[in-house]
N, C-alpha and C positions, 0 to 999 in steps of 0.2 A: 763161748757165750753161756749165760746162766736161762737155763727154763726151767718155766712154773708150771704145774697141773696143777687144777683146780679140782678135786676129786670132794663133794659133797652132796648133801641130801636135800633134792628141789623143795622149797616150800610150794605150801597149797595157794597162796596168795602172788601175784603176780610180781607186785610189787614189792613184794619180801623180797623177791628174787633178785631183781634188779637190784636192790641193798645190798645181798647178800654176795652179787659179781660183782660188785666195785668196789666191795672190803678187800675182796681177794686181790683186787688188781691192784688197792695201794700197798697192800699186803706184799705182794709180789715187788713193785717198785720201793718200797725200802728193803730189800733184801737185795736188790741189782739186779731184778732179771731183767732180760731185753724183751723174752715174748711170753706170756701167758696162755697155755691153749685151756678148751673149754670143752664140756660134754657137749650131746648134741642137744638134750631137756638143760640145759644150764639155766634158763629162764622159765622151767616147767612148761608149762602150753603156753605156747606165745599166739595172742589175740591176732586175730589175718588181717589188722589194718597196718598201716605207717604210723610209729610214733615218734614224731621228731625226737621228743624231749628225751627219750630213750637211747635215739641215735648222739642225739647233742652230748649225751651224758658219756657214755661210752668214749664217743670221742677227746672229751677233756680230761676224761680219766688217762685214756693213754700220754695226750700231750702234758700232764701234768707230774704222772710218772716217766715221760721219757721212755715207753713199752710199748711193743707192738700186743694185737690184741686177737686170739684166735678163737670166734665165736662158737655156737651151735647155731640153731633152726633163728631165722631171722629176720622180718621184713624189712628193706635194706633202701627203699626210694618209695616218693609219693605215688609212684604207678603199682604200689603194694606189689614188687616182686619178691620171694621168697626166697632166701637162698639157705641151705642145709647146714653152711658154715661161710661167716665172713671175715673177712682180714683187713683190722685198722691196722696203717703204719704209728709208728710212734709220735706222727705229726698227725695224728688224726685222720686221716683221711682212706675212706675202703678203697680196696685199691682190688677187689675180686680180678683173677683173670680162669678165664672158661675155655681150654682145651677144645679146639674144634668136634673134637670124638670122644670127648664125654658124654653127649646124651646119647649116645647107644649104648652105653657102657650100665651096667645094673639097673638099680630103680630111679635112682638121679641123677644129676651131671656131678660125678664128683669137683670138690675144689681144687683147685690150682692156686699156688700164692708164691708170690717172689718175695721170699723174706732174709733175713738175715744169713739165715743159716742157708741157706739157698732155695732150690724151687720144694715145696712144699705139697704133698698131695694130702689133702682131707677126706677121709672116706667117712660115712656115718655106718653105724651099726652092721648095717645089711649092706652095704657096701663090701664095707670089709671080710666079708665072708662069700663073697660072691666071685667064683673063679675068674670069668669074665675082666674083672680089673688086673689081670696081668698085664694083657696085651697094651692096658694102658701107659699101665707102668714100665715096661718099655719102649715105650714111644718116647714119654714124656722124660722120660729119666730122671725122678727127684731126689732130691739130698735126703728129702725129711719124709716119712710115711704118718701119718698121725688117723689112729684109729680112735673114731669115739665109742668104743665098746664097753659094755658093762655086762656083769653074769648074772643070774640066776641062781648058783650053785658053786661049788668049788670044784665040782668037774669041769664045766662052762670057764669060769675065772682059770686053771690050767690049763686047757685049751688053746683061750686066747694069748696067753704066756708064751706057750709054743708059736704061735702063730707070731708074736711078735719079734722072738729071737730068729727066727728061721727068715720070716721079711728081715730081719737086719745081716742077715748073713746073705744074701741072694737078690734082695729088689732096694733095696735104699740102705744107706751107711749109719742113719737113725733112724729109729722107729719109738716112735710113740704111743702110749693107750693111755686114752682119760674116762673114769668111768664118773658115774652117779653111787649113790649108794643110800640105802632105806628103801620105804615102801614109793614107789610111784606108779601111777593106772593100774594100781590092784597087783601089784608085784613087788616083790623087795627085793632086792638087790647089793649085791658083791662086789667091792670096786675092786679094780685089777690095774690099776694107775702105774704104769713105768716108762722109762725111759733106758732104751736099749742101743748100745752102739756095737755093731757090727757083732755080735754075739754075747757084750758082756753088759749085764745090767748094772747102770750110772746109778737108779734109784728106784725102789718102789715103795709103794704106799700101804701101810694096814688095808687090808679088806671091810674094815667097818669104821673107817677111821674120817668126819670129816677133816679135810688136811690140804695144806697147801704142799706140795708136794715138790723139790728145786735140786736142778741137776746140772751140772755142767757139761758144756758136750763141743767139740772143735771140729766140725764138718769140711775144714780145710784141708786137710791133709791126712785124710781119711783114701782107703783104696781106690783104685778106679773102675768104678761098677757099670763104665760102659760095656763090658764086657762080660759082665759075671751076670747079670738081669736074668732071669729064669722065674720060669713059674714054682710055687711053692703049691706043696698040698695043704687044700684047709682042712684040721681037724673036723674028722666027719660030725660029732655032735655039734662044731657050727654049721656045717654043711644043712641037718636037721634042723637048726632054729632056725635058718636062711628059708627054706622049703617051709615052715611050717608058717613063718610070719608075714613072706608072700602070700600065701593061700589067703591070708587075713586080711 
């Protein structure tokens, strides 16, 4: 299957924003990918009500590229639920599923998504740095890790590199990282954008590069990681930004 990372810099306008994902996604659909994943700010600060027209939009971008769609932060029903990451099928339709033992797990209930390439775990930022999501990850057993991280630094950005080859070697057969990159909430930021299987990097992306980023990857007949699931060490400087950004 061919994936996409969307690795870019959120605008200040909301609505830029919302332009600016669904370039990417027909972007991504005439190039043949099947799924597109997304940061977790992909929409910069997304407004706390329900917007149909947003979901509607989203939705026919996928059915009209034939792509599945792997969100960030998102209000996802008129009961304005929030979800950290959601997942349109390629026929439009979210299709979230929630782990009964994800909300003990970090700051929020990581995602769960039955996609192509098989079960699917989405962690955002501070997720992904948070020991605690092992245990999850071997419960749940998934094909695909997909971390929404982005750096700070290029110590930070090699960090999560490691962190991502070492998840492909130990807790999932792909591992993914989609970052942001420029200034956003008073910060600028390193994108660290790759797609890693089982220890060898398929693709990554310039560090300051907006870029659609496309990788092919065959989660079929990849090792059998029932058995190999182990905890990984997080790089202690994310272990620090995990601790520091809690405290915030």
């Amino acid at each position: 299957m061919k994936i996409a990372l969307a690795q870019y810099q959120p605008k200040e306008e909301f609505k830029l924003n919302i332009d600016l994902a669904l370039r990417y996604i027909d972007e991504a659909g005439d190039a043949g990918a099947t799924i597109i994943c997304f940061n977790q700010f992909f929409l910069g600060i997304v407004p706390n009500k329900y917007d149909r027209r947003l979901i509607a939009a989203l939705a026919e971008a996928a059915i009209k590229n034939k792509i599945a769609i792997v969100t960030g932060n998102l209000i996802i029903n008129k009961n304005n639920c929030a979800a950290t990451s959601a997942y349109f099928n390629a026929n439009g339709e979210i299709t979230n599923i929630q782990s009964e033992k994800t909300p003990a797990c970090g700051f929020n209930a990581p995602s769960l998504f039955a996609t192509g390439l098989g079960p699917m775990l989405a962690l955002t930022e501070l997720e992904a740095y948070d020991s605690q999501v092992d245990s999850l990850i071997q419960d749940i057993k998934p094909k695909v890790i997909l971390m929404q991280s982005s750096a700070i630094s290029l110590l930070e950005a090699a960090a999560i590199k490691k962190l991502a080859i070492d998840r492909s070697y130990s807790q999932a057969p792909l591992v993914l990282a989609v970052s942001m990159i420029g200034k956003f909430l008073n910060k600028d930021y390193l994108g660290c954008t790759m797609a890693v299987m089982q220890g060898q990097i398929l693709a990554e992306a310039p560090d300051s590069a907006n870029i659609l980023l496309l990788a092919d990857a065959d989660t079929a007949n990849c090792a059998n990681y029932q058995v190999l699931r182990k905890q990984v060490t997080i790089p202690e400087l994310l272990q620090q930004k995990l601790t520091h950004e809690a405290a915030h």
